[in-house]
N, CA, C and O atoms as a GROMACS GRO file, in nm:
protein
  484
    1UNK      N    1  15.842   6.186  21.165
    1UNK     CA    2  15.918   6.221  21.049
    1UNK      C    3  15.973   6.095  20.983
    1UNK      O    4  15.957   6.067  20.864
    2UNK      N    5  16.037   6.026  21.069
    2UNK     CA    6  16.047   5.897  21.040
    2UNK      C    7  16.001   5.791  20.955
    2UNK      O    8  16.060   5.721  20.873
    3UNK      N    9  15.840   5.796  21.007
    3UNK     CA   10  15.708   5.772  20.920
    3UNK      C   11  15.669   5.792  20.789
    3UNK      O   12  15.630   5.704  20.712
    4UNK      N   13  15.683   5.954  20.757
    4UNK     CA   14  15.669   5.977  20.666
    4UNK      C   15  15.779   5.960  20.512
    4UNK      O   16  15.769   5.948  20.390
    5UNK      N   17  15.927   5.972  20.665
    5UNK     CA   18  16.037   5.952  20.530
    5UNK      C   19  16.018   5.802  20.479
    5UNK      O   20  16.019   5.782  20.358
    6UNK      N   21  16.003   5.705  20.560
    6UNK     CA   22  15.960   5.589  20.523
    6UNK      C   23  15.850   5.559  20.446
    6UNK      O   24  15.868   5.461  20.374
    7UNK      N   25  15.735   5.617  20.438
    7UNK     CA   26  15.631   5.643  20.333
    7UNK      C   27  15.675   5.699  20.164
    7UNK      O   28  15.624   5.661  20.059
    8UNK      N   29  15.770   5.784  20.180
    8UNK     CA   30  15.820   5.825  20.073
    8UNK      C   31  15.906   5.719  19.984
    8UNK      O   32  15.899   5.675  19.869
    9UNK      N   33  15.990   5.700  20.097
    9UNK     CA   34  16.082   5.564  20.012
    9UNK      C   35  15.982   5.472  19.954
    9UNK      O   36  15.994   5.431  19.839
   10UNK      N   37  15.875   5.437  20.036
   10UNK     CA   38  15.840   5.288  19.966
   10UNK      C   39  15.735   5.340  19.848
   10UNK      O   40  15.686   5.259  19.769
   11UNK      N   41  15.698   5.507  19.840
   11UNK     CA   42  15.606   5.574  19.734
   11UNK      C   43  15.739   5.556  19.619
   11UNK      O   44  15.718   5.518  19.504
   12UNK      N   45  15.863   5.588  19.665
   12UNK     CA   46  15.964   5.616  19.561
   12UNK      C   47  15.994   5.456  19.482
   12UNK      O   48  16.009   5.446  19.360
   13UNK      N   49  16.000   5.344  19.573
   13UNK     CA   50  16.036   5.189  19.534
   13UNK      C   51  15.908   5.170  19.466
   13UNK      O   52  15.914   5.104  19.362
   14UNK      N   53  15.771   5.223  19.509
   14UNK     CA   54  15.666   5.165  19.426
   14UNK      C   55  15.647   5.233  19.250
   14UNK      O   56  15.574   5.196  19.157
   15UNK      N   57  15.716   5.309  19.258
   15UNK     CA   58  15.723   5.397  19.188
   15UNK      C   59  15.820   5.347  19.036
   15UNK      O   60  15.821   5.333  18.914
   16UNK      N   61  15.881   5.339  19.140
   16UNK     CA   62  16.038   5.300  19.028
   16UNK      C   63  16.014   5.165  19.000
   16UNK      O   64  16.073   5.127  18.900
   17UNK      N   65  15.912   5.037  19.087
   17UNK     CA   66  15.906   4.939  18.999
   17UNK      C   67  15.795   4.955  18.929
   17UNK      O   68  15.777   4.860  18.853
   18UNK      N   69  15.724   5.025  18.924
   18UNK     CA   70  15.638   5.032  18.806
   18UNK      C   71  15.616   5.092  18.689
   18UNK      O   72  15.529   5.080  18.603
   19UNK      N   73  15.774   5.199  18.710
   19UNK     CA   74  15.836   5.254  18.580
   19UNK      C   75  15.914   5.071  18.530
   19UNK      O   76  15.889   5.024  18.420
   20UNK      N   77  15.980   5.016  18.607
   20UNK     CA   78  16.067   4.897  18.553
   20UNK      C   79  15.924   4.829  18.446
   20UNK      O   80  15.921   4.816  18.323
   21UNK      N   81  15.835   4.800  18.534
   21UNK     CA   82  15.744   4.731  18.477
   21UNK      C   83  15.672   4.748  18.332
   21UNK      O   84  15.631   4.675  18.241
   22UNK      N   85  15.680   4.898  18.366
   22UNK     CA   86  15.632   4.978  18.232
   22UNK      C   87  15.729   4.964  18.123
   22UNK      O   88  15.679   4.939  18.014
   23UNK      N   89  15.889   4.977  18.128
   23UNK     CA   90  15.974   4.970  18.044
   23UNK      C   91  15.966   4.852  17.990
   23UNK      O   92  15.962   4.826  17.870
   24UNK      N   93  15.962   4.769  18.093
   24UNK     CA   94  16.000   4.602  18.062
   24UNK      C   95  15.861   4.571  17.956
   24UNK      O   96  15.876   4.513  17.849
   25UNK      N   97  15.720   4.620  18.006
   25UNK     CA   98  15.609   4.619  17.878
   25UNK      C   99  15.620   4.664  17.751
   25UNK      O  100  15.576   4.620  17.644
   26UNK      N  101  15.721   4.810  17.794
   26UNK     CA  102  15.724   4.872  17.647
   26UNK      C  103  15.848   4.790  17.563
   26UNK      O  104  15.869   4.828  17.447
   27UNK      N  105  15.928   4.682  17.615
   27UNK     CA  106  16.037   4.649  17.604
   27UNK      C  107  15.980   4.540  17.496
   27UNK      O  108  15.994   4.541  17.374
   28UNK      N  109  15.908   4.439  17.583
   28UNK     CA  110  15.818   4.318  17.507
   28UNK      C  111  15.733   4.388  17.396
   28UNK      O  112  15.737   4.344  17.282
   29UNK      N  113  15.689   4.451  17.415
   29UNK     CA  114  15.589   4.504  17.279
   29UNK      C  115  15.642   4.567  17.176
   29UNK      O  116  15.577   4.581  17.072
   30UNK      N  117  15.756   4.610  17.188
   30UNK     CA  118  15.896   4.658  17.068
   30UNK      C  119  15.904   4.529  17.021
   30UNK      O  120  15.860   4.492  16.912
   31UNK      N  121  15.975   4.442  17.125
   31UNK     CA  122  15.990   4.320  17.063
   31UNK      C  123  15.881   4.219  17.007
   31UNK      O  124  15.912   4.131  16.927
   32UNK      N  125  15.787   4.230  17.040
   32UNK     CA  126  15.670   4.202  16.945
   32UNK      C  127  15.662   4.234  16.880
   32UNK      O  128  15.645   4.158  16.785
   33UNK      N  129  15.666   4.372  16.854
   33UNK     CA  130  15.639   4.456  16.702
   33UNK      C  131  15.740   4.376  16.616
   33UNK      O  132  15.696   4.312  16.521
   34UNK      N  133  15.875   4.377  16.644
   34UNK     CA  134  15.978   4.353  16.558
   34UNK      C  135  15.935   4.241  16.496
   34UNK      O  136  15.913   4.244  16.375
   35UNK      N  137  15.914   4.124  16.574
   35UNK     CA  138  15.897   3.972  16.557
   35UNK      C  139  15.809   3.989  16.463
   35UNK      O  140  15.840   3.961  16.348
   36UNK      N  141  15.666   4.043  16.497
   36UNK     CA  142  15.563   4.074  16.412
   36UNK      C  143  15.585   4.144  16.264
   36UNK      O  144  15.498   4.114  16.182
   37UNK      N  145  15.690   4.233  16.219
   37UNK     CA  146  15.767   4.286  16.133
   37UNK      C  147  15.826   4.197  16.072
   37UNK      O  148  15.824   4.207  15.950
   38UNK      N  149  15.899   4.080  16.131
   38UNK     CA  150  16.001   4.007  16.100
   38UNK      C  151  15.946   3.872  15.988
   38UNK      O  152  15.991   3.804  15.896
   39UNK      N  153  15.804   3.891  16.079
   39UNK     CA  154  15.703   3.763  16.001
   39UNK      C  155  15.661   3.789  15.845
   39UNK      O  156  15.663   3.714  15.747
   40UNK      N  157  15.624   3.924  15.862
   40UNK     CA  158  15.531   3.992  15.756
   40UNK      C  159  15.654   3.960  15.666
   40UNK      O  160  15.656   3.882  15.570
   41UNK      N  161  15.767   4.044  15.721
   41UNK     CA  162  15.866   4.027  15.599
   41UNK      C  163  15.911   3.897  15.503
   41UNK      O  164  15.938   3.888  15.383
   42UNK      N  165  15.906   3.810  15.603
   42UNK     CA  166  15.920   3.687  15.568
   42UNK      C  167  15.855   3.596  15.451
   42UNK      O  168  15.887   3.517  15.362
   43UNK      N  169  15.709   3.676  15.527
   43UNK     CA  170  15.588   3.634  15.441
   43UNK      C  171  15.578   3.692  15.306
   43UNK      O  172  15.542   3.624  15.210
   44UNK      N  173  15.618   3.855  15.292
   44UNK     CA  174  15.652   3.879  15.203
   44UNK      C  175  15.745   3.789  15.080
   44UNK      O  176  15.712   3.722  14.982
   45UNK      N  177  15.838   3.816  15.122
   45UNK     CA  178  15.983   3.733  15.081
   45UNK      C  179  15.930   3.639  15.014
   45UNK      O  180  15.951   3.634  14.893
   46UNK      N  181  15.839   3.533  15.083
   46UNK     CA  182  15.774   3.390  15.048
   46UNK      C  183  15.691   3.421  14.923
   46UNK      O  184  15.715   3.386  14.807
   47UNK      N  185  15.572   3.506  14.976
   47UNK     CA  186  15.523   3.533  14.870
   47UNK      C  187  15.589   3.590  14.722
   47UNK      O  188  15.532   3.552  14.621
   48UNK      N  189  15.702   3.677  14.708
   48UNK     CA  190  15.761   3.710  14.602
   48UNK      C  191  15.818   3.598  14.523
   48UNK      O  192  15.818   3.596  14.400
   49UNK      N  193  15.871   3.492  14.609
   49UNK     CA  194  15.956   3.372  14.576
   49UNK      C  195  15.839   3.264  14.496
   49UNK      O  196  15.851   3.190  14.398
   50UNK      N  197  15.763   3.283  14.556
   50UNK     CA  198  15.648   3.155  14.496
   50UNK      C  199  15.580   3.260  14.349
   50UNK      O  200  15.538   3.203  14.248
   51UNK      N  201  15.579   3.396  14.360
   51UNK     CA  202  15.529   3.452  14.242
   51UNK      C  203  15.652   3.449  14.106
   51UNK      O  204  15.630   3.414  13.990
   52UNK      N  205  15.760   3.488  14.154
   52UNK     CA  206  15.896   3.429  14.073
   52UNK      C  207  15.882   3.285  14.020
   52UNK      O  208  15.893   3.258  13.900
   53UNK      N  209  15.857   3.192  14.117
   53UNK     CA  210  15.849   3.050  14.083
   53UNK      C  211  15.765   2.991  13.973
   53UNK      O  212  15.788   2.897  13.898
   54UNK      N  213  15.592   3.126  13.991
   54UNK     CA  214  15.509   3.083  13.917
   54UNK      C  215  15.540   3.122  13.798
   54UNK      O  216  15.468   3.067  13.715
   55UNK      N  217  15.618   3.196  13.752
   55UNK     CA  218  15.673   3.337  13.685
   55UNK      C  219  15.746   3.222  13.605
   55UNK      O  220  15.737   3.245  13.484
   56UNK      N  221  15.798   3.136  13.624
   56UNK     CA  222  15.936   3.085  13.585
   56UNK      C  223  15.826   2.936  13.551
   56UNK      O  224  15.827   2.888  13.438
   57UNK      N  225  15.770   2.899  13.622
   57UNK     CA  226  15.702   2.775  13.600
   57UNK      C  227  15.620   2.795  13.432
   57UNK      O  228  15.613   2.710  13.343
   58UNK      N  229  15.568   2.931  13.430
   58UNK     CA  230  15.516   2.965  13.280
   58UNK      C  231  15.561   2.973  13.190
   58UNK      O  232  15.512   2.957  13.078
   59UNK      N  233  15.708   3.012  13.234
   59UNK     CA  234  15.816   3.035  13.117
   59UNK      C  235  15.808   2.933  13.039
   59UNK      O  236  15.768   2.931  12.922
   60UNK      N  237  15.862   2.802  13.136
   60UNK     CA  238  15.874   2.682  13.112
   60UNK      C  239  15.796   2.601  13.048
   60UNK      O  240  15.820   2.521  12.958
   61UNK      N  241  15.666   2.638  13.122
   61UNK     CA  242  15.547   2.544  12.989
   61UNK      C  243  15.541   2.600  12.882
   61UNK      O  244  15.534   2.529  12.782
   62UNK      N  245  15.541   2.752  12.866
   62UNK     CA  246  15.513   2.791  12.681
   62UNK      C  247  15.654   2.791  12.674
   62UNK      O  248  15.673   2.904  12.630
   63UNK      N  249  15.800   2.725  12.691
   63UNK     CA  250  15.867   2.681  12.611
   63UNK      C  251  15.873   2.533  12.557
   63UNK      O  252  15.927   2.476  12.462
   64UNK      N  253  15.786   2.496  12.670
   64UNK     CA  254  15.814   2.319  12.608
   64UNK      C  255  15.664   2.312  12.557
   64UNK      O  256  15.636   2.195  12.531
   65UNK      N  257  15.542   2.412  12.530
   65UNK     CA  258  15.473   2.392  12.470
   65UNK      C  259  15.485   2.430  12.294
   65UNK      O  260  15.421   2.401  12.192
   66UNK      N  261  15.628   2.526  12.335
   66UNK     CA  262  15.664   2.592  12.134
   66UNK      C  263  15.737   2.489  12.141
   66UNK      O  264  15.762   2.500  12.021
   67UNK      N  265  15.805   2.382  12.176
   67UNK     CA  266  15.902   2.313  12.144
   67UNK      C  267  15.781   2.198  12.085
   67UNK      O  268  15.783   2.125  11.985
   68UNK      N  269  15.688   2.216  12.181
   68UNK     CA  270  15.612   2.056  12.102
   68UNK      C  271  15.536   2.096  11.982
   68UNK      O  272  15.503   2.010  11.901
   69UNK      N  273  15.503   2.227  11.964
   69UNK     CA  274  15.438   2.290  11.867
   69UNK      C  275  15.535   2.268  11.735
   69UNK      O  276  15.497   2.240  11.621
   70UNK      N  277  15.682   2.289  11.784
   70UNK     CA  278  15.733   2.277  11.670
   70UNK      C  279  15.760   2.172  11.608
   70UNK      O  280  15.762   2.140  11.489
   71UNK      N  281  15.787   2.106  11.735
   71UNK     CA  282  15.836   1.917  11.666
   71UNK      C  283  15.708   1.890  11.575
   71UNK      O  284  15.743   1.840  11.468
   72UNK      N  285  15.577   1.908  11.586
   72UNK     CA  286  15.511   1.872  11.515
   72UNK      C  287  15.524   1.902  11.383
   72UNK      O  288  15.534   1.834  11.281
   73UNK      N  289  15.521   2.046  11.410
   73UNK     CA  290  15.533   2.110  11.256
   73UNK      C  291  15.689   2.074  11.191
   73UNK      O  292  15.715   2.086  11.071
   74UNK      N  293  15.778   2.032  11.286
   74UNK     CA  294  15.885   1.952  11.178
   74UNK      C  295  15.825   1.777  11.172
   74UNK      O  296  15.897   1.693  11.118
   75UNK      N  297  15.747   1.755  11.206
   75UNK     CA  298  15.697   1.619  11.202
   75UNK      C  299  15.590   1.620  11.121
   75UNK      O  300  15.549   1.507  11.094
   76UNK      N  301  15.521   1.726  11.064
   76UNK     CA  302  15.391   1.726  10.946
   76UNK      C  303  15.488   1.752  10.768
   76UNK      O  304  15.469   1.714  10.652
   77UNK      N  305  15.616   1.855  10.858
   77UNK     CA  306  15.701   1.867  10.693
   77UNK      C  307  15.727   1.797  10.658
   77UNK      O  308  15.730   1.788  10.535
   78UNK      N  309  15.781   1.660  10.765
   78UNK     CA  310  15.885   1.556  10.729
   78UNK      C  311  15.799   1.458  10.611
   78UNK      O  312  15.838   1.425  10.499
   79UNK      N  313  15.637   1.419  10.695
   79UNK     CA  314  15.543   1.386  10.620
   79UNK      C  315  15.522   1.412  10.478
   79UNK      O  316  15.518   1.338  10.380
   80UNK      N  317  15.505   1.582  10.503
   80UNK     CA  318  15.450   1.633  10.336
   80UNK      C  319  15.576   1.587  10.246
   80UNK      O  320  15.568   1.541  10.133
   81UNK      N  321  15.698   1.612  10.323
   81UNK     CA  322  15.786   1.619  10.228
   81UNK      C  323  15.851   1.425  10.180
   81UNK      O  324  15.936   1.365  10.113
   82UNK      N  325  15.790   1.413  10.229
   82UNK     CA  326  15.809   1.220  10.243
   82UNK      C  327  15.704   1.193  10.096
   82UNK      O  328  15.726   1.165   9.978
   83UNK      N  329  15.610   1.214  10.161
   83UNK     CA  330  15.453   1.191  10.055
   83UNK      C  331  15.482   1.258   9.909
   83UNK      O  332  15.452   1.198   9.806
   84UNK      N  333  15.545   1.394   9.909
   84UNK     CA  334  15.573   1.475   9.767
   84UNK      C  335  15.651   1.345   9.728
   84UNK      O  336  15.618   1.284   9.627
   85UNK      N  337  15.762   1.297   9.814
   85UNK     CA  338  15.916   1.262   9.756
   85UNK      C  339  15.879   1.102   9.659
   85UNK      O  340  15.920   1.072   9.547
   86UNK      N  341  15.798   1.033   9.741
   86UNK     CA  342  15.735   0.928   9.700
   86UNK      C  343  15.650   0.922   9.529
   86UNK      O  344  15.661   0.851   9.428
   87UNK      N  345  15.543   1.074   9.584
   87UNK     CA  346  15.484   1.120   9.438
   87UNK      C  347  15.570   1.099   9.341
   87UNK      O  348  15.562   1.006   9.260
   88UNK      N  349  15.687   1.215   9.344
   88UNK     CA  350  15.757   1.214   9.268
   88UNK      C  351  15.824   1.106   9.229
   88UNK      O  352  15.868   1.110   9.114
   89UNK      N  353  15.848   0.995   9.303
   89UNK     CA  354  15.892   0.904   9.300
   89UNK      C  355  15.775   0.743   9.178
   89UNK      O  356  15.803   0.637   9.122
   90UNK      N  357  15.708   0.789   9.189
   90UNK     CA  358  15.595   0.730   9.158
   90UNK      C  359  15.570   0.804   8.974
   90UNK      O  360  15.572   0.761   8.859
   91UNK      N  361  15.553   0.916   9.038
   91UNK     CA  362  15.579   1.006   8.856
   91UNK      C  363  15.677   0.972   8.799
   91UNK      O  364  15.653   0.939   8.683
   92UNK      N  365  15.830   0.960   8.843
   92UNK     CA  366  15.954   0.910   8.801
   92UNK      C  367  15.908   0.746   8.718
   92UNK      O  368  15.946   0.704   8.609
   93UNK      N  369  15.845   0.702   8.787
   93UNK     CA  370  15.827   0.570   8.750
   93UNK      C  371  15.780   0.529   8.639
   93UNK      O  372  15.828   0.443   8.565
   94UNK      N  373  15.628   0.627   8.616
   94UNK     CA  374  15.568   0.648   8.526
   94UNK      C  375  15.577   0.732   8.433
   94UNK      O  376  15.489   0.738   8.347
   95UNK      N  377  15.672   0.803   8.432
   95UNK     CA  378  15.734   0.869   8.306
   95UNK      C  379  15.811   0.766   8.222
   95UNK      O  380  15.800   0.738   8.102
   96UNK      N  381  15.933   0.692   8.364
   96UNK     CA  382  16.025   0.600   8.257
   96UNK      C  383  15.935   0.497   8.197
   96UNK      O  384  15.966   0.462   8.084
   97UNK      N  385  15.802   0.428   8.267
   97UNK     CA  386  15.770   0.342   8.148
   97UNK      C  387  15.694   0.362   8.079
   97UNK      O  388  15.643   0.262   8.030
   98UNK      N  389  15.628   0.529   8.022
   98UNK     CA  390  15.590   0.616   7.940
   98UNK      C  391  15.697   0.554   7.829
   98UNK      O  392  15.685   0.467   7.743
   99UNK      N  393  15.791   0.626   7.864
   99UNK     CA  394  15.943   0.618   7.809
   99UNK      C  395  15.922   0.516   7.714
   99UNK      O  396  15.861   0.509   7.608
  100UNK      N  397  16.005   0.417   7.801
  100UNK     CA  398  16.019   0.279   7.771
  100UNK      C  399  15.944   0.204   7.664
  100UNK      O  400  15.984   0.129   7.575
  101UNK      N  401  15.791   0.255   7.704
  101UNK     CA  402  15.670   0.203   7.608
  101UNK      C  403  15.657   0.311   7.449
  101UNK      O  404  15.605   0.304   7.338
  102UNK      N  405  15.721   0.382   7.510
  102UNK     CA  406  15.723   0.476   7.351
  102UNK      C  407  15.855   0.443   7.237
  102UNK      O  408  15.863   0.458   7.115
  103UNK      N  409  15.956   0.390   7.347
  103UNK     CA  410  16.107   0.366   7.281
  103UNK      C  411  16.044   0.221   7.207
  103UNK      O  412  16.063   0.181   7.092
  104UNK      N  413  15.960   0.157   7.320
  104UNK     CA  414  15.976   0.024   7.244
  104UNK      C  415  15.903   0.041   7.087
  104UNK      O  416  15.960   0.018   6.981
  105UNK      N  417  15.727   0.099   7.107
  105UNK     CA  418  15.666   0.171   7.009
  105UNK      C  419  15.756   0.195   6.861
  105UNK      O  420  15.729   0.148   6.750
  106UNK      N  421  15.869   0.284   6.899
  106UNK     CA  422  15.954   0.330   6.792
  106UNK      C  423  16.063   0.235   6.736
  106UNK      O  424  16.119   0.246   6.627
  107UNK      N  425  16.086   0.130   6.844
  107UNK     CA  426  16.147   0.022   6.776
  107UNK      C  427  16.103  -0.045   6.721
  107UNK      O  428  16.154  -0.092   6.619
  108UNK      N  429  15.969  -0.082   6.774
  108UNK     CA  430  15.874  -0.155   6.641
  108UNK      C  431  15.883  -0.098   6.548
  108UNK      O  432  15.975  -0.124   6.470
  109UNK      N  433  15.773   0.018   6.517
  109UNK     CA  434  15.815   0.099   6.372
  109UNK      C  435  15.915   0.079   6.318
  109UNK      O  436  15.906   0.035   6.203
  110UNK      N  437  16.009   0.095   6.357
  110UNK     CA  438  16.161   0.113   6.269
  110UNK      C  439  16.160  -0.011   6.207
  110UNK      O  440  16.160  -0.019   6.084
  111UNK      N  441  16.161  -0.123   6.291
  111UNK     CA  442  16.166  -0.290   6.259
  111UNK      C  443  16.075  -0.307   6.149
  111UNK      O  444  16.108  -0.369   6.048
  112UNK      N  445  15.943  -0.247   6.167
  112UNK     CA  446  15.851  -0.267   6.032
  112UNK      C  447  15.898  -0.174   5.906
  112UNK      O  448  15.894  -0.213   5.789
  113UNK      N  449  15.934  -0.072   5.937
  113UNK     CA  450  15.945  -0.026   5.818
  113UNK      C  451  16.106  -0.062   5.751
  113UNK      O  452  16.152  -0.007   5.651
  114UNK      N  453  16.167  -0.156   5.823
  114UNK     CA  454  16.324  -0.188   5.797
  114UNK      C  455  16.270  -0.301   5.761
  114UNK      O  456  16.340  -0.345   5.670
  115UNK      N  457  16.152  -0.397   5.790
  115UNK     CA  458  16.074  -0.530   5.727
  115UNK      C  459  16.048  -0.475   5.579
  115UNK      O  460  16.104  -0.496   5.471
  116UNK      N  461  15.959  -0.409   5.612
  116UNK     CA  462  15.851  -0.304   5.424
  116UNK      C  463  15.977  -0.284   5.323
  116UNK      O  464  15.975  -0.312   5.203
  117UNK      N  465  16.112  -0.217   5.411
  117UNK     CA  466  16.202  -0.182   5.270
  117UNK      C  467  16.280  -0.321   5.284
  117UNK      O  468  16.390  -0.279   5.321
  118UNK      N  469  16.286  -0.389   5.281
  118UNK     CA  470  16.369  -0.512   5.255
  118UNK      C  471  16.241  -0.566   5.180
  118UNK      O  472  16.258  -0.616   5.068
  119UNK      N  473  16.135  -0.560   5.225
  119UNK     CA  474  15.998  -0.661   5.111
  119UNK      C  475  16.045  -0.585   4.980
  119UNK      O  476  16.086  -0.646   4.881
  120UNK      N  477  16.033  -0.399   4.988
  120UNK     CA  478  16.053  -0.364   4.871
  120UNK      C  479  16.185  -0.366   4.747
  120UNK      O  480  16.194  -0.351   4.625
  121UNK      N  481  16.268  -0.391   4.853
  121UNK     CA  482  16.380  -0.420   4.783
  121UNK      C  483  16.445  -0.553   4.700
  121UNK      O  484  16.554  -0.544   4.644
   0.00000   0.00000   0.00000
């Protein structure tokens, strides 16, 4: 009897450490899972952050690409409006010695015909 109760105990100790063993497996493989969970998430996370980043990196070039778009186009007005200002500047010129050459024109005349009536007088 002895025998057998002793057979039992060590069926019962073999027993119970290989429930421990089993827990302690199912214990590590939870905790694997988690870790394994913990990564993905991470990886996630990373990945959202670098798509934000790229997100934000685009912003940035088509704003400093309208900014250079525009400087130009205030740098082609400044031009046109330089080149008109000059034109005009140039027409100004040539109007006054239009002018000038017509005033003088009419001062001659006057002088001759203020010569003619003094001959006639």
């Amino acid at each position: 009897m002895s025998k057998l109760f002793d057979k039992l105990k060590e069926a019962d100790r073999l027993r119970a450490g290989a429930q421990r063993d089993r827990i302690e497996a199912e214990r590590s493989a939870g905790q694997a899972a988690q870790a394994k969970l913990g990564e993905e998430k991470r990886g996630l996370d990373m990945a959202r952050e670098r798509q934000a980043a790229e997100v934000e990196l685009r912003r940035i070039a088509n704003a400093r690409a309208e900014a250079e778009a525009k400087a130009a186009r205030v740098v082609a007005e400044r031009q046109r409006a330089e080149a008109q200002a000059a034109a005009e500047a140039k027409a100004r010129e040539a109007a006054e010695k239009k002018a000038a050459a017509l005033a003088e024109g009419r001062r001659q005349k006057e002088e001759e015909a203020a010569q003619h009536a003094r001959e006639r007088a």
